[in-house]
C-alpha positions in Angstrom: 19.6 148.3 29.4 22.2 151.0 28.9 22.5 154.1 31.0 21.5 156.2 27.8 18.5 154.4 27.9 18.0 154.4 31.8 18.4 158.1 31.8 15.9 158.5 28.4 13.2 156.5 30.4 13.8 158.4 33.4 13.4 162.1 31.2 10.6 160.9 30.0 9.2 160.1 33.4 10.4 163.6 34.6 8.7 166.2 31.5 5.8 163.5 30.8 4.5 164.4 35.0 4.9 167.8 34.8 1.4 168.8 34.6 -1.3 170.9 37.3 -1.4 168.6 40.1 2.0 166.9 39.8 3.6 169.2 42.4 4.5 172.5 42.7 5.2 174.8 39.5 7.9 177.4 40.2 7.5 180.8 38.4 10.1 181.3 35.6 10.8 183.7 32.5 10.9 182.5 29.0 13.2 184.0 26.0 13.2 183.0 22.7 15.6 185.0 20.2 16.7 184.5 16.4 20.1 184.6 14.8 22.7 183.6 12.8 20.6 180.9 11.8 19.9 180.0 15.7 16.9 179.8 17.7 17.5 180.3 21.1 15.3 180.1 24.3 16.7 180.6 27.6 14.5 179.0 30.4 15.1 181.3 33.8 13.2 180.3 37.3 13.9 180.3 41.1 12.3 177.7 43.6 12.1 178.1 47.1 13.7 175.4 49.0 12.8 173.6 52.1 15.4 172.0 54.7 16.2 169.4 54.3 15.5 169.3 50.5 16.6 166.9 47.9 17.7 167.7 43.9 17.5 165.5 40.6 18.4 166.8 37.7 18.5 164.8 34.2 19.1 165.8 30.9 18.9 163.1 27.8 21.3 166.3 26.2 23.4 169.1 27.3 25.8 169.9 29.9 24.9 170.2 33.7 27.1 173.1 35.5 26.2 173.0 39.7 27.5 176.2 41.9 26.5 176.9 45.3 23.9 179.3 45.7 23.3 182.2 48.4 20.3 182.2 50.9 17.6 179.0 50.3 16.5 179.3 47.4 17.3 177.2 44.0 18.0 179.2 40.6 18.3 177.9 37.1 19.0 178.7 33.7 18.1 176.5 31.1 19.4 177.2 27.3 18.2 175.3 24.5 19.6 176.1 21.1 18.0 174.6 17.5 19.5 175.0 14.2 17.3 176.3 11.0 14.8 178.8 10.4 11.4 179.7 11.4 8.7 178.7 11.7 9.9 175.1 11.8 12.5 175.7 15.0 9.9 177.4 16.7 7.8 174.6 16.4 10.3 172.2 17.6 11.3 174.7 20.8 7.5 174.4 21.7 7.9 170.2 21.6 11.0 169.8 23.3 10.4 168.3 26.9 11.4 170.5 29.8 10.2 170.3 33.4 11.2 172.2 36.6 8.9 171.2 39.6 8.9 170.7 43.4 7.2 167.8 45.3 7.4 167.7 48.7 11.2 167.9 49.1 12.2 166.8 46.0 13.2 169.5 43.4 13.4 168.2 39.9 14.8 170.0 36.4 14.7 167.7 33.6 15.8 168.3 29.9 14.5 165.6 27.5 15.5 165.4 23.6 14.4 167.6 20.7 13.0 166.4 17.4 15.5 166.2 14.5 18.6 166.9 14.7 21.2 169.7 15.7 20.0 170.6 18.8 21.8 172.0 21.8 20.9 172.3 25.6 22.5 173.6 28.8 21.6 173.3 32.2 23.3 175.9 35.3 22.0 175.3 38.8 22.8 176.9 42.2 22.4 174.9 44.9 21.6 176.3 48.2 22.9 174.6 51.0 20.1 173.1 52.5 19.7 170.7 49.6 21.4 167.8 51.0 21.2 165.3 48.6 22.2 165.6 44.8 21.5 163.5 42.0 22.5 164.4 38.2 22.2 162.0 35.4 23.2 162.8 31.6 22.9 160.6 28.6 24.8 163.0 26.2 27.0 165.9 28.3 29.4 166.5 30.7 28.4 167.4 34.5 30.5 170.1 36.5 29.9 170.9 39.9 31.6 173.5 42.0 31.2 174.3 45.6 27.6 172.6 46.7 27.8 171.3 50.3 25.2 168.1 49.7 26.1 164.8 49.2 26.7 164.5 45.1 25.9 161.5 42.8 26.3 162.9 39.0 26.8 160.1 35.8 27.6 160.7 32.4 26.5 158.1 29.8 28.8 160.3 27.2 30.7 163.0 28.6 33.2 164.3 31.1 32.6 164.5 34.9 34.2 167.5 37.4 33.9 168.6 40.2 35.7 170.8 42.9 35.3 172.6 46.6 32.7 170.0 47.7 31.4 169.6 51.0 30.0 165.7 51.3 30.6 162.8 49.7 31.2 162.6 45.9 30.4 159.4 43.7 30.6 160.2 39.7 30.6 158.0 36.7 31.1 158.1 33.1 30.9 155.5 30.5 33.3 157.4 27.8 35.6 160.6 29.4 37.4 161.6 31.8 36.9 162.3 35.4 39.1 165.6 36.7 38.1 166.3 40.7 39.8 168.7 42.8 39.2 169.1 46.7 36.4 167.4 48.1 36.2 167.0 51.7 34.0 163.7 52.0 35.1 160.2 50.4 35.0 159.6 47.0 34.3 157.2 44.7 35.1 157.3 40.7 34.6 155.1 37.5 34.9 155.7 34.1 35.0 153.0 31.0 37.7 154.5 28.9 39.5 158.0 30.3 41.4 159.5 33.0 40.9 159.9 37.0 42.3 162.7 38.7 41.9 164.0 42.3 43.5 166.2 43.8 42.6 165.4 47.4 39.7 163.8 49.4 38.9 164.2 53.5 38.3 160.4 53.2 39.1 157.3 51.3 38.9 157.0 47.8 38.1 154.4 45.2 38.9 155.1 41.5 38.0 152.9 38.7 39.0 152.7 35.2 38.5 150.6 32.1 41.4 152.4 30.0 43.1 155.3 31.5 45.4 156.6 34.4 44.5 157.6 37.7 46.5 160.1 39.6 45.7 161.4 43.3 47.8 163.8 45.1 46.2 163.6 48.7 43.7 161.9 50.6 43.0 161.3 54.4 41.4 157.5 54.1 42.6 154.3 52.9 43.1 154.2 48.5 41.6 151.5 46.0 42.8 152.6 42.6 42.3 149.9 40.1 42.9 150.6 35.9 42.4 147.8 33.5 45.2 149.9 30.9 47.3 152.8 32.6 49.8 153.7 35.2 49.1 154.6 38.8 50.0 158.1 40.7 50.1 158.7 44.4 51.4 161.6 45.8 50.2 160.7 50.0 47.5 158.8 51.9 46.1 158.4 55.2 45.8 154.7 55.0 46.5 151.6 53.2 46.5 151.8 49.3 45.3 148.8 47.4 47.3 150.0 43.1 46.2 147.3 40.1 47.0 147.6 36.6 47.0 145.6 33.4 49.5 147.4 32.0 51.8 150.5 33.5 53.8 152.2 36.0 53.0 152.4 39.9 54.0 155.4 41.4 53.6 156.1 45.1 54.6 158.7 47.3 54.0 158.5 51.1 51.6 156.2 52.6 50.9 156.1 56.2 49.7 152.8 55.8 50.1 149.3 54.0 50.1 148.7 49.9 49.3 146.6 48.0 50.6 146.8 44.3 50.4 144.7 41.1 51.1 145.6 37.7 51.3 142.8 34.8 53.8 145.4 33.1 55.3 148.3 34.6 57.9 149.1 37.2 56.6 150.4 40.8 58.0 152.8 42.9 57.0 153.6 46.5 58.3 156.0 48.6 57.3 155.3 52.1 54.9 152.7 53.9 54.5 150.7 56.8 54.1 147.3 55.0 54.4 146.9 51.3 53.0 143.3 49.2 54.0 143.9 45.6 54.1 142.4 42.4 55.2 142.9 38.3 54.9 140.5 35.6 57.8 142.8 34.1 59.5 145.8 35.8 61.5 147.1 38.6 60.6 147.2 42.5 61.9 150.2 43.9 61.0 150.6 48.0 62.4 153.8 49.0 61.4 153.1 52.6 59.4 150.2 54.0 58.6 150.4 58.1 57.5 146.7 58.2 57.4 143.5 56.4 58.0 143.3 52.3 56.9 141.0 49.8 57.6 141.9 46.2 58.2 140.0 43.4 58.9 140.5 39.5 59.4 138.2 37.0 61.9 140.2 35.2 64.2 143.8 37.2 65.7 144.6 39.9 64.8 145.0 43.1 65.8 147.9 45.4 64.3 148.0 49.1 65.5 150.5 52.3 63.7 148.8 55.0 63.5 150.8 58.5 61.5 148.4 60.4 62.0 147.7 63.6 61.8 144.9 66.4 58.2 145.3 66.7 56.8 146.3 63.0 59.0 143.8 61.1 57.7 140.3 59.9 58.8 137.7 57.5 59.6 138.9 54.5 60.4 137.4 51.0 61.6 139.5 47.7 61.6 137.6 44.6 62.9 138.2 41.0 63.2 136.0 37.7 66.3 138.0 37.0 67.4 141.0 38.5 69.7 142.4 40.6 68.6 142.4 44.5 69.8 145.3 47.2 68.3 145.2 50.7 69.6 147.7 52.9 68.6 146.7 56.7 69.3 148.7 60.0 72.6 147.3 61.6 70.8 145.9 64.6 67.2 144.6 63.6 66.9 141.4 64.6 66.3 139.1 61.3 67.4 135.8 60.1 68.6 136.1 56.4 68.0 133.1 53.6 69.7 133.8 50.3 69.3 131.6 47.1 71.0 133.0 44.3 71.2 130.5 41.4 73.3 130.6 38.3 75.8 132.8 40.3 78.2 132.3 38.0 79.9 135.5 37.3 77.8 137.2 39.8 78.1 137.3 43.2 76.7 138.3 46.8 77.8 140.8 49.4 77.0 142.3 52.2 77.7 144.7 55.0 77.1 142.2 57.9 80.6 140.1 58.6 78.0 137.1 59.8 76.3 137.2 56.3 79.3 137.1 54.7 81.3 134.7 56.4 77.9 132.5 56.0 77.7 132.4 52.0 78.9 128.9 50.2 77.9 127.2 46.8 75.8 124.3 47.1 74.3 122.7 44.2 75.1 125.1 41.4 73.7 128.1 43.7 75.0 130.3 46.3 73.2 130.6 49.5 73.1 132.4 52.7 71.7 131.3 55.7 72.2 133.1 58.8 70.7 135.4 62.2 71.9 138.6 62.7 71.2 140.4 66.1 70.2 136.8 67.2 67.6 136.0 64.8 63.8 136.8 64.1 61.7 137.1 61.5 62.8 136.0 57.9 64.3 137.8 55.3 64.3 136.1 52.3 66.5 136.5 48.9 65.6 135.0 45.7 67.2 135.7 42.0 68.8 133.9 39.0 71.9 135.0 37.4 72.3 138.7 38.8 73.8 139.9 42.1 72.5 140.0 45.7 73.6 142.9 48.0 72.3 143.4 51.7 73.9 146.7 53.3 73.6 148.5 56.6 71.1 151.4 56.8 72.5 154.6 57.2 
């Protein structure tokens, strides 16, 4: 079943329930106006709201807007908006499913569909901070939500998704748009089918999702999943490790605290700073800009650039790989690190390096040019591979 569906059944649940007996009834003002060929009936209550309390709101059409309320009680403002003429709109007003109630701790505002077409609905909610628990579902509409302390799940089955100056965790969905979050200070977790994910910065970890878009993030104090099926990948810093996949773009990331693991089947990636990095392109460059521990990166076709600033006790075996590319390493003059080189086809290209011992160590064997050799008296492996390019291991300023 689809989520337009899911959240149709669920409406219907909602406004079908709403009757004496099926909980409390908050009072609210009605106004119905006509113009412009409009008819227009705003839908205004408050509900008094008990700690801890609990809010679902779903709407089968319309936009949801959530803002944080004063004091511990829950407002609304519902606006439904027909097209035609009297008495005919009127008529359809009167049909068109609307419930507001409270049952125990549960507040619930639910929007269902008008009859015909051309209809219009919008939903605005303050929250009070005692509700601790949020739930909005749309079928048709996009969902903002700004400054509500409660934990927030909100899903969009056609629409956009935002949200900003949140207090708890945030989980948001959309099947078709995009997903634009700004500071939320619990974990996060994103997914849309086809648009783009930005964050601006999360108090936890993070794990964005998309079927056809890019993701971007320019902070967050947790560890980062960010996996895109069609887009490039944007990291400005993280807390901890950062797991970047795409089908198909650039890798971008800034400073990470902890490990990364990267892997694009067409892009080049860049990373600025981490304490471990595994990598991998089908085509594109590796740039590691500084690496405090082990590398692994590989591309089938560019070069590979990595400053690594490891030392004694955060390096480990390493092994950076390319089809065809040119290779630069630069290393800090007295890491301990034994250094394997295999450059084949090295006609007309060549290896060199800062360190007399690697260079005094480099011979032809079998059509190749290797490099075998410990510097500082040997440790973990550093290993060199490429094809018809040139090879270049330098001292770290």
């Amino acid at each position: 079943m689809s989520r337009a569906r899911i959240y149709a059944a669920a409406i219907a649940l909602a406004c079908g329930c709403a009757g004496a007996g099926a909980g409390l009834a908050p009072a609210q003002q009605t106004n119905t106006r006509l113009g412009g060929g409009v008819e227009t009936r705003e839908i205004r209550g408050e509900v008094p709201v008990p700690a801890p309390a609990r809010l679902r709101v779903v709407t089968e059409v319309g936009n949801v807007t959530l803002s944080r309320a004063a004091g511990t009680t829950l407002s609304y403002d519902i606006t439904l908006r027909l097209r035609g003429s009297a008495p005919a709109t009127r008529t359809a007003l009167d049909a068109w499913p609307v419930s507001v109630r409270r049952t125990g701790s549960l507040i619930e505002v639910a929007v269902g569909a008008p009859t015909g077409a051309g209809g219009e609905a919008r939903l605005e909610v303050a929250v009070p901070d005692d509700v601790g628990r949020i739930t909005v579902h749309s079928a048709v509409g996009n969902i903002a939500a700004r400054g509500v302390r409660g934990a927030l799940l909100a899903e969009s089955a056609a629409g956009n998704v935002s949200a900003d100056d949140l207090a708890g965790p945030l989980r948001v969905g959309t099947a078709v748009g995009n997903v634009v979050l700004g500071r939320i200070a619990g974990p996060v977790r994103a997914s849309t089918a086809g648009g783009n994910i930005t964050l601006v910065s999360a108090g936890g970890g993070a794990t964005l999702e998309s079927q056809g878009g890019n993701l971007r993030v320019q902070s967050a104090a947790g560890p980062l999943r960010l996996i895109t099926a069609a887009g490039s990948i944007q990291v400005g810093q993280a807390e901890g490790d950062v797991v970047a996949e795409t089908a198909g773009g650039n890798i971008d990331l800034g400073d990470v605290a902890g490990r990364v693991r990267s892997q694009t089947s067409g892009g080049n990636i860049a990373i600025a700073r981490a304490r471990g990095v595994q990598c991998q392109s089908g085509s594109g460059s590796l740039r590691l800009r500084e690496v405090a521990g082990p590398v692994r990166a590989a591309t089938a076709a560019g070069s590979i650039f990595a400053r690594i600033t490891a030392s004694r006790s955060t390096f480990g075996d390493s092994v950076l790989r390319t089809g065809i590319g040119d290779i630069t390493v630069l290393l800090p003059p007295r890491l301990p690190v034994t250094v394997d080189v295999d450059l084949t086809g090295a006609f007309g290209h060549r290896f060199s390096s800062d360190f007399a011992a690697l260079e005094r160590a480099a011979h032809a064997q079998g059509g190749a040019l290797v490099v075998s050799a410990p510097l500082n008296g040997g440790g973990p492996l550093l290993r060199l591979v490429s094809a018809n390019s040139n090879i270049s291991i330098r001292k770290e300023p």
